[in-house]
C-alpha positions as CSV (number, residue, x, y, z in Angstrom):
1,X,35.1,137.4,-197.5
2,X,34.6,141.5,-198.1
3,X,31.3,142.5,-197.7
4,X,31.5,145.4,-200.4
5,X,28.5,148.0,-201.5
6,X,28.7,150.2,-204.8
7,X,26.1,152.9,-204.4
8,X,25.2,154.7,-207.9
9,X,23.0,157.9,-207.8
10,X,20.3,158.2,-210.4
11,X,20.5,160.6,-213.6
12,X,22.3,162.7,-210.3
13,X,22.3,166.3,-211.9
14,X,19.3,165.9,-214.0
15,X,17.5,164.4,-210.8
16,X,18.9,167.1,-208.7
17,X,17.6,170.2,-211.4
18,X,14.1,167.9,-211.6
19,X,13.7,168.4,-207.4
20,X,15.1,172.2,-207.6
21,X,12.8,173.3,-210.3
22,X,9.2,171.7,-210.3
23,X,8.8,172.9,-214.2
24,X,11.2,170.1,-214.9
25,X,9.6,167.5,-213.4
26,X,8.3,164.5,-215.1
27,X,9.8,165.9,-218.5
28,X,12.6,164.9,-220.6
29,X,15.2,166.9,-219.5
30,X,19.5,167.3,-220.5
31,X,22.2,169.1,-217.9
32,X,24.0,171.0,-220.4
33,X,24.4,173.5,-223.1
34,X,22.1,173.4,-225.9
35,X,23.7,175.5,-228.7
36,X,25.7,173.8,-231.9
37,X,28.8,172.8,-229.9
38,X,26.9,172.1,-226.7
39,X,27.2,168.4,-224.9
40,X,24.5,166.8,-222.7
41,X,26.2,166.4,-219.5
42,X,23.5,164.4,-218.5
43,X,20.0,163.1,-219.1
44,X,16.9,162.7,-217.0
45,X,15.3,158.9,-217.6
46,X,12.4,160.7,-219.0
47,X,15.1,161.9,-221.8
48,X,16.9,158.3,-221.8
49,X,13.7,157.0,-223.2
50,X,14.3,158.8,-227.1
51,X,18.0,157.6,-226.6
52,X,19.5,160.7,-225.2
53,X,22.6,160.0,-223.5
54,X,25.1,161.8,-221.1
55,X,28.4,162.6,-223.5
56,X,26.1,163.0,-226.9
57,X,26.1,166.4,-228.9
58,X,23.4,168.6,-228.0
59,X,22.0,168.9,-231.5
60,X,22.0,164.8,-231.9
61,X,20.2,165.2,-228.6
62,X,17.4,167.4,-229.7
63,X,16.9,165.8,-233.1
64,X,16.4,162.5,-230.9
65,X,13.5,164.3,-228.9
66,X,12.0,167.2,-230.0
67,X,11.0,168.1,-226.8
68,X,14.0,168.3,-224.7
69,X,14.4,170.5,-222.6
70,X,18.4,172.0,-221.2
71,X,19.2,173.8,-217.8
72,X,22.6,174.6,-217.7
73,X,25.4,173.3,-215.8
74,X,25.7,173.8,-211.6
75,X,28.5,172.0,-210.8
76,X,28.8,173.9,-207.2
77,X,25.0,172.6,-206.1
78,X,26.0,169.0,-207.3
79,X,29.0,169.1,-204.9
80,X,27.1,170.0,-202.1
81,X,24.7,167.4,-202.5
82,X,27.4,165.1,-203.6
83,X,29.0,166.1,-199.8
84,X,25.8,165.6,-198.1
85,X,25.6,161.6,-199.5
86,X,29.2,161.0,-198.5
87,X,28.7,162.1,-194.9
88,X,25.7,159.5,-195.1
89,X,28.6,156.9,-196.4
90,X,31.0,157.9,-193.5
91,X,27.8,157.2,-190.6
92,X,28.8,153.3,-191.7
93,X,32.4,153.0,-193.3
94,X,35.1,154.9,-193.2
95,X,36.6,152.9,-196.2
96,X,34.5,155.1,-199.3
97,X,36.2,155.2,-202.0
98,X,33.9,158.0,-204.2
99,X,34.8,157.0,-207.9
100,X,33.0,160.8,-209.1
101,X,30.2,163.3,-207.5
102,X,27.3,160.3,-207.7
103,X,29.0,157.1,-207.0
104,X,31.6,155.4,-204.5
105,X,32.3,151.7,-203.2
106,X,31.8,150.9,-199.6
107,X,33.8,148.5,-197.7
108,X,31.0,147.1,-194.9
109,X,33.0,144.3,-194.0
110,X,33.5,145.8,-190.5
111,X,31.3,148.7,-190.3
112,X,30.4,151.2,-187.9
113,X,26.7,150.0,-186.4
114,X,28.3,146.2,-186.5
115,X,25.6,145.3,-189.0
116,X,25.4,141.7,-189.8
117,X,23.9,142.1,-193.5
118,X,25.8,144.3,-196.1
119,X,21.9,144.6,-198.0
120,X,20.6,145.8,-194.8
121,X,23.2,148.5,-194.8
122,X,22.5,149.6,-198.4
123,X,18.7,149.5,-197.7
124,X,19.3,152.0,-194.5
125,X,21.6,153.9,-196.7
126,X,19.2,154.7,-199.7
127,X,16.7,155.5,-197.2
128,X,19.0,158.5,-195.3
129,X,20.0,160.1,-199.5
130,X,16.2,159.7,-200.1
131,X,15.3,161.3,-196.4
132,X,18.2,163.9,-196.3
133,X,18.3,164.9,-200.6
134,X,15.2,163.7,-202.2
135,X,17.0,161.6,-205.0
136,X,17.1,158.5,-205.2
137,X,20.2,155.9,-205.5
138,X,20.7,152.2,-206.9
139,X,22.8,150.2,-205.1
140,X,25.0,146.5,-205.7
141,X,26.1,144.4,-203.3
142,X,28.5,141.7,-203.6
143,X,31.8,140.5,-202.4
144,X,34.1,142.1,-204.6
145,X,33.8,145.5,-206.6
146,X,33.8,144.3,-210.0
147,X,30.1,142.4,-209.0
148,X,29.4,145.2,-206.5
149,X,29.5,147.5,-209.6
150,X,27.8,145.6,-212.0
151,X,24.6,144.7,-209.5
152,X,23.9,148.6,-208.8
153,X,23.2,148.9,-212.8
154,X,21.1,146.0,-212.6
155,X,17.9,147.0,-211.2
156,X,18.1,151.1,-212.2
157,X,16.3,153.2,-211.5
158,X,16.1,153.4,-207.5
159,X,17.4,149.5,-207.2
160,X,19.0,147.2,-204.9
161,X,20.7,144.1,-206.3
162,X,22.6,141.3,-204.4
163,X,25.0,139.2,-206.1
164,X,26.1,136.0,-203.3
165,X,29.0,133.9,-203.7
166,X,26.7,130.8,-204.9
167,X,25.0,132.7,-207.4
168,X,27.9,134.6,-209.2
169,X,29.2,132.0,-211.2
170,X,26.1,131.1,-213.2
171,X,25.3,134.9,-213.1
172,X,28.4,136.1,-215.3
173,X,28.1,133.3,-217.3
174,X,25.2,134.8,-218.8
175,X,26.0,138.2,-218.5
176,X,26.5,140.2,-222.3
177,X,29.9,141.6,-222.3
178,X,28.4,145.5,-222.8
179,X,27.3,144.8,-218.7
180,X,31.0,144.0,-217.5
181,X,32.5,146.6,-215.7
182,X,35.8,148.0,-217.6
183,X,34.6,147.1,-221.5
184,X,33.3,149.5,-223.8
185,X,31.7,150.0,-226.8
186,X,35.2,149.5,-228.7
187,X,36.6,146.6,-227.0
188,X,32.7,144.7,-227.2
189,X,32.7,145.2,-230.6
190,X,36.3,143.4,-230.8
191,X,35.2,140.8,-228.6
192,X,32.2,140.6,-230.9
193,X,34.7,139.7,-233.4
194,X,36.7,137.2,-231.5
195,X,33.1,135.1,-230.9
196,X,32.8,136.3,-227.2
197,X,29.1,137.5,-226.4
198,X,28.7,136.6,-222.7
199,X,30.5,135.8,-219.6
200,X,30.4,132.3,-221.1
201,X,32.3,132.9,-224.2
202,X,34.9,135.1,-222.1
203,X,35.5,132.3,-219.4
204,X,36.3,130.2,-222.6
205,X,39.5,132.0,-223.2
206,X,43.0,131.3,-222.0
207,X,44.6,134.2,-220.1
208,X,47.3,134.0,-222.5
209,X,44.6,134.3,-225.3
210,X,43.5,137.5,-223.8
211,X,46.5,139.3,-222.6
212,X,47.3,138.6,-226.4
213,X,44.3,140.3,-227.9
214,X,43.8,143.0,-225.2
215,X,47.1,143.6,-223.7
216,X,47.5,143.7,-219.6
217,X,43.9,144.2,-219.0
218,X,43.2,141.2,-220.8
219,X,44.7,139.6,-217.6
220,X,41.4,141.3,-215.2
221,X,39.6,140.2,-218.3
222,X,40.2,136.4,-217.0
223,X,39.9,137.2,-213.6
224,X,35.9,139.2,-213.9
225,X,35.1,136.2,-216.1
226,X,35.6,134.2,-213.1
227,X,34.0,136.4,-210.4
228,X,37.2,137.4,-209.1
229,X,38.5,141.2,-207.6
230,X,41.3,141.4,-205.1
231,X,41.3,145.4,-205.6
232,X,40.4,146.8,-202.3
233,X,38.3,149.6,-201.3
234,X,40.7,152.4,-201.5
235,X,39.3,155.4,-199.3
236,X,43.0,157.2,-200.9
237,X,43.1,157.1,-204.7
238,X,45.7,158.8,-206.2
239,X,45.3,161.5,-208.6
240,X,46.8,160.8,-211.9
241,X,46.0,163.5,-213.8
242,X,44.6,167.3,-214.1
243,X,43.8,169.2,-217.0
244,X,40.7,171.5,-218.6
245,X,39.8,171.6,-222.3
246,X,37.7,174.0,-225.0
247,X,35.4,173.2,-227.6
248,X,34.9,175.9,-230.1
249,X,32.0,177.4,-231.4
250,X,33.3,177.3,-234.7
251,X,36.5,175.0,-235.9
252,X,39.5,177.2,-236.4
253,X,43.0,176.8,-237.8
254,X,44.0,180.4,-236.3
255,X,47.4,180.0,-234.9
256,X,46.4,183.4,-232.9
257,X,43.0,182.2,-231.5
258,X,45.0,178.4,-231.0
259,X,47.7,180.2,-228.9
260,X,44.9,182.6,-227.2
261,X,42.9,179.4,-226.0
262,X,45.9,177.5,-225.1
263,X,46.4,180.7,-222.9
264,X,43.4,180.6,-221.3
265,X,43.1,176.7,-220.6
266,X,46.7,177.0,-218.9
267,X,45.3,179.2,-216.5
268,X,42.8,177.0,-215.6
269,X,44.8,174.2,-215.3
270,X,47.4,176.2,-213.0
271,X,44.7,177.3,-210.6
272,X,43.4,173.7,-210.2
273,X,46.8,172.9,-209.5
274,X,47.6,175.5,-206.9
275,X,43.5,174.8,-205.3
276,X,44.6,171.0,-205.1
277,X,48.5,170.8,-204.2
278,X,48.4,168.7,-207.3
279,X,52.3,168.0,-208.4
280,X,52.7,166.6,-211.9
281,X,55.9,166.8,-214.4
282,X,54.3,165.6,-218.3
283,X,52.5,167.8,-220.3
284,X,50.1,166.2,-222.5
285,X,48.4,168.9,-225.4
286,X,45.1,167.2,-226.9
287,X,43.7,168.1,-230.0
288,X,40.7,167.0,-231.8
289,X,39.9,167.9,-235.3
290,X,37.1,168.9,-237.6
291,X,36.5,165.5,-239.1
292,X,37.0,164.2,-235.3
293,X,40.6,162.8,-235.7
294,X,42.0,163.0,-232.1
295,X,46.3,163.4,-231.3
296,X,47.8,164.1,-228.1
297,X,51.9,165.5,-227.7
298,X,53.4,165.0,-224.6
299,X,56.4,166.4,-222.9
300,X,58.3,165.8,-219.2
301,X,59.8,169.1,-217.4
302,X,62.6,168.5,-215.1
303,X,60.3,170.0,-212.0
304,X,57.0,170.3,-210.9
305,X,54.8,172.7,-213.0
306,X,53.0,175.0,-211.4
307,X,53.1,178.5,-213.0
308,X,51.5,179.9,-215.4
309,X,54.4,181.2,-217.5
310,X,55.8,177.5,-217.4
311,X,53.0,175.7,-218.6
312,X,52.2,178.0,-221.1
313,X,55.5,177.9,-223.0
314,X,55.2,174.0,-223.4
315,X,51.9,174.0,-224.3
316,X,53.2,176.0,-227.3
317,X,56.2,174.0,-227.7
318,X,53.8,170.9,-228.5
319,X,51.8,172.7,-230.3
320,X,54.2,173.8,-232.5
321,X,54.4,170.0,-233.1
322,X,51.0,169.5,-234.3
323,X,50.4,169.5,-238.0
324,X,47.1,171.5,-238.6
325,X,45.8,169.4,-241.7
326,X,42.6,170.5,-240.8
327,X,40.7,173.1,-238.7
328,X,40.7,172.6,-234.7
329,X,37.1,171.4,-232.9
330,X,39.0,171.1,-229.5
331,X,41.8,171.6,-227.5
332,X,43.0,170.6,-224.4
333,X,45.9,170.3,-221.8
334,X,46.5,168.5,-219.0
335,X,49.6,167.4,-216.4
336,X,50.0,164.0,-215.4
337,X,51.5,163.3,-212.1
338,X,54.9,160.8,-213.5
339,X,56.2,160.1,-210.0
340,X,53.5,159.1,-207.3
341,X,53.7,159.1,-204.4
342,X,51.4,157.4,-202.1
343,X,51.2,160.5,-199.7
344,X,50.0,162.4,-202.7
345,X,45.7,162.2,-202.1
346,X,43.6,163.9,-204.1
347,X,41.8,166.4,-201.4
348,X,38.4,165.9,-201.9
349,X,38.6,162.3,-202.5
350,X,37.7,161.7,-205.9
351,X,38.6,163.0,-209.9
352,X,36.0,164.5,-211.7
353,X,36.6,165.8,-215.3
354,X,34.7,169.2,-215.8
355,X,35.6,170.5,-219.1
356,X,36.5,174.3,-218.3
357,X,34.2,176.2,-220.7
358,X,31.7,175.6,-223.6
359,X,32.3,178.5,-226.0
360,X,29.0,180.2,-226.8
């Protein structure tokens, strides 16, 4: 039986601008840009309590507290730090596998200091972030990383929950479906509407039933209501995809300033490319309109892409695809690696979505 640890860091960038900058301590506090198109990238728990919530519009943000406060974006200081916790990680395991900058599964099975007690490890391990960063983490452990995941969210912030073999059965039985790992708001609300509220209600289905309703995840579906996860700690996930996007200032059905953006998010995405030996061959153009409609047009090259000129000229080719009903709030592009290979790691062992640029 796998001894398996899901460490979580707490509101990680908003904590980590609340220990750089003492003014933003103990207030309600968003990572992000403030202005009309401006996201929250994250939120301090201080901020969580109006409802203010990582992804949300800025101005939905403010009108939810009055008193919020933004600091913009430092993506290079949250890598550091994010460095600095995985070196922690790699003093016990050397099967991580980092799922973004603030959180990663642990394999402790076998580890390092030939620790008996998988919440012993976690303890030590919260200790050394707190010692060596001055954030705090919450932590799960379990047997499997479906339960692993699940028991770091449970006692937030600054936690440590243990899920045991005995007590997992009776525990996802009562568990709402919002708290399993994997469903969102979309699929709970269809779940909702097929009578299924808890873990209870889910174990009640056939996995024929839910393959049927859900399609192949419907199949984990069966598996999580049971408490089981076969998926192992992968210290070498793959990286399917790459891509940047834009949100405008203003919405825009300007073929020139379409093209000019599309111009300048293929440079992005060809320098990430080239920085990360990436090799992908599908194109996918994503575009988002003013009443929030989203579309995506894809495309497969014959090679590799990774120029410029090349990537450019398909992005136009599907964009010349699109029918502009309405005016443009975002675009995007991205290449998705359609032949992996298992030698193809991502380098710094993890995939982060950054979204290039906020327009101002």
């Amino acid at each position: 039986m796998r001894k398996i640890i899901h460490i979580d860091m707490d509101a990680f960038f908003a904590s980590i601008e609340q220990r750089d900058n003492e003014e933003y301590r103990g207030k309600p506090l968003a990572v992000g840009y403030s202005g009309e198109r401006g996201v929250v990238a994250a939120a301090s728990y201080e901020a969580r309590k109006y409802g203010v919530r990582s992804a949300m519009s800025s101005k939905l943000a403010q009108q939810k507290c009055p008193e919020l406060i933004f600091a913009p974006s430092r993506f290079e200081v949250y890598k550091k730090v994010s460095q600095q916790i995985r070196d922690i990680f790699f003093q016990y395991t050397d099967l991580v596998e980092p799922l973004s900058l603030d959180e990663a599964f642990l394999d402790v099975t076998q580890n390092h200091k030939n620790m008996e007690f998988a919440m012993d490890i976690a303890k030590e391990i919260k200790e050394k972030i707190l010692l060596e960063t001055s954030l705090t983490a919450s932590a799960g452990v379990s047997f499997n990383k479906f339960l692993a995941k699940i028991a770091s969210d449970y006692n937030k912030p600054n936690g440590l929950f243990i899920i045991t073999p005995q007590k997992s059965e009776k525990f996802i039985e009562k568990l709402t479906i919002e708290k399993f790992f994997g469903i969102g708001k979309k699929t709970a609300e269809k779940m909702h509407r097929l009578g299924i509220n808890t873990g209870w209600d889910l174990k009640q289905k056939t996995e024929e039933e839910l393959i049927n309703w859900f399609g192949k995840i419907g199949k984990q579906y069966y598996l999580n209501a049971r408490g089981k996860d076969n998926r192992e700690v992968n210290p070498n996930r793959i990286r399917k995809s790459l891509g940047a996007e834009n949100t405008f200032m203003y919405d825009t059905d300007s073929l020139p300033k379409l093209y000019k953006e599309l111009g300048i998010i293929a440079q992005e995405v060809i320098q990430r490319v080239k920085k990360s030996s990436f090799k992908g061959k599908t194109v996918t153009l994503k575009i988002k309109y003013s009443d929030f409609k989203l579309i995506s047009k894809s495309k497969t090259h014959i090679t590799y892409i990774n120029e410029y000129t090349l990537l450019y000229k398909i992005a136009l080719e599907l964009l010349s695809e699109v029918e502009l009903y309405n005016k443009v709030r975002l675009i995007g592009l991205s290449i998705k690696n359609s032949e992996i290979k298992t030698e193809q790691f991502i380098k710094e062992g993890y995939q982060f979505k950054i979204p290039f640029k906020e327009f101002k």
